[in-house]
N, C-alpha and C positions, 0 to 999 in steps of 0.2 A: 195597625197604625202605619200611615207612610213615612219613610225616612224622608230626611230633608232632599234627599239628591229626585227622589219620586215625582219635587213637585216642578212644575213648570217654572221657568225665572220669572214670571210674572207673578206667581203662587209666593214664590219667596221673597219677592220684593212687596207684596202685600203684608206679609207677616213682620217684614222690617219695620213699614209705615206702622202699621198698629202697633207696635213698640212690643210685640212676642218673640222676637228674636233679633239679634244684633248683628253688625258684621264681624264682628269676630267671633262669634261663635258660626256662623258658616264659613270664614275661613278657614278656621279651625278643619272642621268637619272635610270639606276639600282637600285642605291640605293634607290634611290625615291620608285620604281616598289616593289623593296623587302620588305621596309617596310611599304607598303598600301597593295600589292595584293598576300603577302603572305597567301592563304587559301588552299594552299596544302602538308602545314605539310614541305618544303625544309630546313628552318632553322634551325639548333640548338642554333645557334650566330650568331648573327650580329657585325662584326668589322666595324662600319662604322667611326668612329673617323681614325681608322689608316686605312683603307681605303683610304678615305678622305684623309687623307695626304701623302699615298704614291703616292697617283693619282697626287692630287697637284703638288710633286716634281720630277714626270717624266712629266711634264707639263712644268714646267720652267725649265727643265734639255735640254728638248728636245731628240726629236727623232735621235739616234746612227745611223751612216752610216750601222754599221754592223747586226742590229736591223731585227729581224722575223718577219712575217705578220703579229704575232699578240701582237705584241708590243702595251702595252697602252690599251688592253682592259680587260674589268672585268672578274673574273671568280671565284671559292669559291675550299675550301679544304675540304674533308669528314673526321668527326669530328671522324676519324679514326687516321688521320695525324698529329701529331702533329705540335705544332705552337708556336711557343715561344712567350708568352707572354700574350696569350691569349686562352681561355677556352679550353680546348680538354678533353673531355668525354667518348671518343669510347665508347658513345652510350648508356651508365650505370648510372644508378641513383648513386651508386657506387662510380662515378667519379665525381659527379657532378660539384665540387670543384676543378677540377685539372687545374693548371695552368703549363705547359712545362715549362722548362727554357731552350731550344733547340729546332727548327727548325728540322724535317726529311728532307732527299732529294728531296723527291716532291715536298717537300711548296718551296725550296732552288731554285730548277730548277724554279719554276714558277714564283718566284721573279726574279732571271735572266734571265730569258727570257721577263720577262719585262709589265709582266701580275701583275695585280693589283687584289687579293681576297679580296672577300668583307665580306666573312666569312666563318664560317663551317655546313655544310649539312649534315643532320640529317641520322643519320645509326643507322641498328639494333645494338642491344650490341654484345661490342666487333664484329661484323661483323657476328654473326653466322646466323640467320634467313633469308629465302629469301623474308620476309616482313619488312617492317621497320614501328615500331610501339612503339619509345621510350618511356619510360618511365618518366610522368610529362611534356608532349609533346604532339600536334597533331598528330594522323598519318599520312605516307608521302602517298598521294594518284594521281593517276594519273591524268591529268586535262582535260580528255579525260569524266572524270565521278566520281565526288568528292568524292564518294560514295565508288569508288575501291580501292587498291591497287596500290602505286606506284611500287613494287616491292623492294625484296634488297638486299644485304643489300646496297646498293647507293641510296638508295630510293630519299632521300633531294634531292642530286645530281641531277638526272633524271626530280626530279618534279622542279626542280630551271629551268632546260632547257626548260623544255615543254612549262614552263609555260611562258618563257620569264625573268626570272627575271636575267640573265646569258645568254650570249651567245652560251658559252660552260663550262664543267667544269670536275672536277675529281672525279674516281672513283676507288676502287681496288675489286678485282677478285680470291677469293679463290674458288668457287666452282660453280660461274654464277652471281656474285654481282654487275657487269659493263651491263651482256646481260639481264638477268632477266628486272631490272626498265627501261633498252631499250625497250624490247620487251613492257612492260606496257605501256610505255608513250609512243610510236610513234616515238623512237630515233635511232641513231646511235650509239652502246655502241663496242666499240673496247679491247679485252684484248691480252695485245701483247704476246709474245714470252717470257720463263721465262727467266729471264737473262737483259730481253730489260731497265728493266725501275729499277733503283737503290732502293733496299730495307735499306740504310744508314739511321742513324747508331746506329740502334735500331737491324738490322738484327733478330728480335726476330720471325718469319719464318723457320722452320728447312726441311719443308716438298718441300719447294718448288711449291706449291701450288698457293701460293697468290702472286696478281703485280697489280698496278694501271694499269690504261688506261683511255681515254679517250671517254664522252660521248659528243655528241654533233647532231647536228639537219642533217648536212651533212656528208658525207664520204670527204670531203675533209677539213673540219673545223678537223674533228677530225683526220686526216694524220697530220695539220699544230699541232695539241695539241702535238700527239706523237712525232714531233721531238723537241718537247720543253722539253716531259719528257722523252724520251730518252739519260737518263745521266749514264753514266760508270764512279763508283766512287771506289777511288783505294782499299778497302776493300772487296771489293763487291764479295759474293761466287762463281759468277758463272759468265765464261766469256761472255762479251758481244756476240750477236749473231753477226754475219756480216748485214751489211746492205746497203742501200742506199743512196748517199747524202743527201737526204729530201725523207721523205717519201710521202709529199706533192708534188715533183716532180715525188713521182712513180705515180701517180692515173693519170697523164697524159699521159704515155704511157701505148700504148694496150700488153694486158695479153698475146694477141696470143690465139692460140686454145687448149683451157686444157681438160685435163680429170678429171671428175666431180663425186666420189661418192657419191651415196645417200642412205639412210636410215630413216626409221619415227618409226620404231620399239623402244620403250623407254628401254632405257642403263640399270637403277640402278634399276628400279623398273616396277612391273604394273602397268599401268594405262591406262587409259582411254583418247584416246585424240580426242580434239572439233573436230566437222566437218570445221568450219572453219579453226585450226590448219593446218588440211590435205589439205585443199583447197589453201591454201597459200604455204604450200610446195608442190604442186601440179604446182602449176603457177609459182612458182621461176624456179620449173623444166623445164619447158616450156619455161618460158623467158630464161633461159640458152642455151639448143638448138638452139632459135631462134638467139644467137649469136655465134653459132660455135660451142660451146665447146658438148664435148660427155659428157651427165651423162647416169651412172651405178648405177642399182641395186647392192648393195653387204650387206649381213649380217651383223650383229652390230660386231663391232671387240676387243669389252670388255666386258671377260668373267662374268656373275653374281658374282662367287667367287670375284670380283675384287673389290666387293662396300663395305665387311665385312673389307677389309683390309683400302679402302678409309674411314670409318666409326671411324675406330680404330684412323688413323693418326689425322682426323678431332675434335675426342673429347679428345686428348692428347693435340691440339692444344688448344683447349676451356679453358685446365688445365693450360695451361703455361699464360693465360690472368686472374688471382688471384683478385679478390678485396682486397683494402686497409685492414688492420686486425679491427677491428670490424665494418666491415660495407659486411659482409659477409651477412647479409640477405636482404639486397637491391638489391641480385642479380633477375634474373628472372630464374622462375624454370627450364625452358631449358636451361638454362645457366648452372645452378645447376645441372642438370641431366648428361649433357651433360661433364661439368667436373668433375663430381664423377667417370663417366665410364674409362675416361681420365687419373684420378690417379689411377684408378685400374691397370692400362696398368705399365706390368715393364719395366724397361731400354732393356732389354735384347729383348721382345717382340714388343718393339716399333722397334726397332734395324731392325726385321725381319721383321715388318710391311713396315719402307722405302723400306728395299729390296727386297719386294713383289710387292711393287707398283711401282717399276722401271721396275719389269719385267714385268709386265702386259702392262704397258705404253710403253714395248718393241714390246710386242706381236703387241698390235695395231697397233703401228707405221708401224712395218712388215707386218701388213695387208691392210695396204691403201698405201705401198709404192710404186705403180703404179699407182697412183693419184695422181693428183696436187691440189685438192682442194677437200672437203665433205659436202654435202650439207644436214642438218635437221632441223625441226621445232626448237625453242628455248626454247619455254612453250607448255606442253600439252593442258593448257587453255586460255582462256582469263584472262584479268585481272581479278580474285575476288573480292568479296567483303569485304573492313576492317572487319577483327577478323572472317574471316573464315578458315582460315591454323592455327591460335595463340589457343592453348589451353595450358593454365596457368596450367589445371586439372591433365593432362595428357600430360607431354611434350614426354611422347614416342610418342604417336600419333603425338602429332605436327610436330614430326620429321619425322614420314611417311610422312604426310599429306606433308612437302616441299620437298619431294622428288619423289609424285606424279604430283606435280606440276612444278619439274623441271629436267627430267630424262633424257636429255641431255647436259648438261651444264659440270658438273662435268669434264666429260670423258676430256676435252680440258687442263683441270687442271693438270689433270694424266699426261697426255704428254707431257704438257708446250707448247703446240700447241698456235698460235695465230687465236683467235674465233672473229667475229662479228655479230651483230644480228641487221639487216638490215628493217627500217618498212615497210615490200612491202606491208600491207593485213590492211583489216580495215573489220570488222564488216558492217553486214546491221545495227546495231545501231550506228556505228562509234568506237567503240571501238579498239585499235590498235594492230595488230598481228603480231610479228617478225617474220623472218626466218633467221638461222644460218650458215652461210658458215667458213669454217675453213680450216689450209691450214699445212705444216709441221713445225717442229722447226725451227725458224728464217726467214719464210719465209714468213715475215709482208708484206714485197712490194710486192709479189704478193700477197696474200690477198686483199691489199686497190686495187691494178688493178683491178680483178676482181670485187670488190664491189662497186669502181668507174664507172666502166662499166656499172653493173648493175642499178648502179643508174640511168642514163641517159640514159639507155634504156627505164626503169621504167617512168621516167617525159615523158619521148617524148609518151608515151601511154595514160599518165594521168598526161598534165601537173600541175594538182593541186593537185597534190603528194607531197610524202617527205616534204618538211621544208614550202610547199608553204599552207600547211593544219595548218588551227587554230582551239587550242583548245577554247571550250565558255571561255569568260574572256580575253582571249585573249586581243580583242580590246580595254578593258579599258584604259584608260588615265594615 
């Protein structure tokens, strides 16, 4: 018989609606899991008292006529998010102490949609690093191989799924921080479309860059996430995209026959990529054909110039996330580095950095606009090993070193494109390999079609694929 944590969150949220299980007894259950077989670095906090009690009173409340599939089940906030009332750090020794006295729109949506967190998931500080390795903390490690890299900055996030401790859960996306700890742990990481998912009411984002999305074990758990956080909130800079009544009702109709570019050549930097890397965007290519769709060769369609100017925006951005005033040396020296170069930048030069990176994010779009979809590896490598990107010595290095490591992700940011990074590849040692498809602005429902498709093309070849694969640990009790 399958334990609860076996089934898909759409498995579990079908057992809620039939009135076979409650949310609190899968908080329960969760919470149990989280606080015994947390050995993957997910947590930063544990909410289980209010947990526990909102479970409880959507329990005796009872399931709403008008209630979404995933009504009543668990899921956690990346302690990026603020939470009112309880701990939020984005990630900073810095913060360790901060307690919100306001809810952002994420946590907001996921409480209205009826989802119960059970806490918040460990991110790099402030969000910058694509490792997550907080500070007075475990590192967040894949549970693919305790030893690696969850990836991140959603690291917790990713390893809370992998590992079972969460269903599904949330993630945000400035530069690859949803697809990266996907790619690592063997998941589904989705970053929508900018605009899709409300940055209220902190709006402290100017670049455009950055949006939650959802991680989760299926392409369709994580379609039911995105229409939870797909909320348009009347402040919000940037008009909602168009979309579809559920995005979870796109991934059941078919995509049709797309045109598919592709590219493995790395965006922002040189590097070096695994042979397995090529091998999995080798066979995506191949399973794509084998469903209709035409993929194309076409050259990378973001100029090198374009990453000096993504570089600029990114450590402005670092500068406007300040530590408290005397606790300025708690920060970490990337951080430090990272926002010294950020207040070098003047008003005037930032000014011309947005409007360089619009144009660039032009160009591209103009170059794949006879494509419906792009197809690229996600990471150049496998998962790493903890503290082999992280040098404290030398954070310029470090700063290469994660953009060797992740030199396709960015570009999706630029454009506000909506990107996925799908687990189709596994190592002869098991270790988990994404590959990345990505589609135009707004153009999330065809994305999940496509990657729904893929997915179920993928299982019917190897049905012990995707979400049906455990990591060791796994079966613990």
């Amino acid at each position: 018989m399958s334990a609860l944590h076996d089934l898909t969150a759409l498995e579990q949220g079908a057992l809620v609606a039939a009135g076979e299980l409650t949310p609190l007894a899968l908080a329960e259950h969760y919470l149990d899991r989280a606080a015994r077989l947390d050995d993957v670095g997910a947590f930063a906090t544990l909410a289980t008292e209010r947990a526990h009690a909102h479970a409880w009173h959507l329990t005796q409340r009872g399931r709403p006529a008008d209630a979404g599939p995933l009504w009543g089940l668990p899921t956690a906030v990346k302690d990026l998010n603020a939470t009112a009332g309880v701990r939020t750090t984005f990630g900073s020794a810095a913060y360790a102490d901060f307690v919100p006295e306001v809810s952002d729109s994420v946590t907001l949506s996921l409480e209205e949609g009826g989802l119960v967190w059970l806490g918040k998931t460990a991110a790099s500080e402030f969000g910058s690093p694509c490792y997550t390795e907080p500070a007075g903390l475990p590192a967040a490690v894949t549970p693919w191989d305790r030893g690696r890299m969850a990836g991140g900055s959603s690291g917790g996030a990713a390893a809370a799924v992998a590992a079972g401790l969460v269903p599904l859960a949330q993630g945000s996306d400035g530069g690859g921080s949803i697809r990266i700890p996907a790619s690592c742990c063997g998941l589904v990481g989705l970053k929508p479309s900018r605009g899709r998912v409300s940055g209220a009411p902190l709006y402290g984002e100017p670049t455009g860059l950055a949006t939650s999305g959802p991680i989760a074990r299926t392409v369709r758990d994580a379609a039911a996430l995105l229409d939870v956080l797909a909320v348009h909130r009347a402040g919000d800079p940037y008009p909602p995209p168009a979309g579809p009544a559920s995005f979870l009702g796109a991934c059941d109709e078919a995509p049709g026959r797309l045109r598919v570019a592709r590219f493995a050549e790395p965006v922002i930097t040189d590097a070096h990529v695994h042979p397995d890397v090529l091998q999995a965007w080798e066979d995506a290519s191949d399973l794509l054909r084998s469903l209709g769709h035409e993929v194309v060769d076409v050259p990378v369609p973001l100029p090198r110039e374009a990453v000096a100017t993504f570089e600029t925006c990114w450590a402005v951005l670092t500068a406007l996330s300040p530590a408290p005033a005397g606790r300025e040396h708690l920060l970490r020296p990337l951080t430090t580095w990272l926002a010294d170069r950020g207040r070098a930048v003047s008003g005037p030069e930032f000014g011309l950095a947005l409007g360089a990176m619009r144009r660039h994010a032009a160009t591209a779009l103009e170059a794949l606009a006879g494509f419906d979809a792009v197809l690229t590896p996600t990471l150049a490598d496998v998962p790493l090993p903890v503290g082999a990107i992280r040098d404290d010595e030398h954070p310029e290095a470090d700063f290469e070193a994660q953009k060797r490591f992740t030199p396709w992700t960015s570009l999706w940011n630029v454009t506000g494109s909506p990107a996925v990074s799908l687990p189709l590849h596994q190592t002869p040692t098991g270790l988990p390999v994404g590959v990345m498809l990505a589609a135009h602005p707004g153009q999330d429902a065809t994305l999940l079609r496509l990657a729904a498709q893929v997915e179920t093309a993928a299982q019917k070849q190897e049905p012990t694929a995707w979400h049906h694969r455990r990591p060791p640990g796994w079966e613990r009790p």
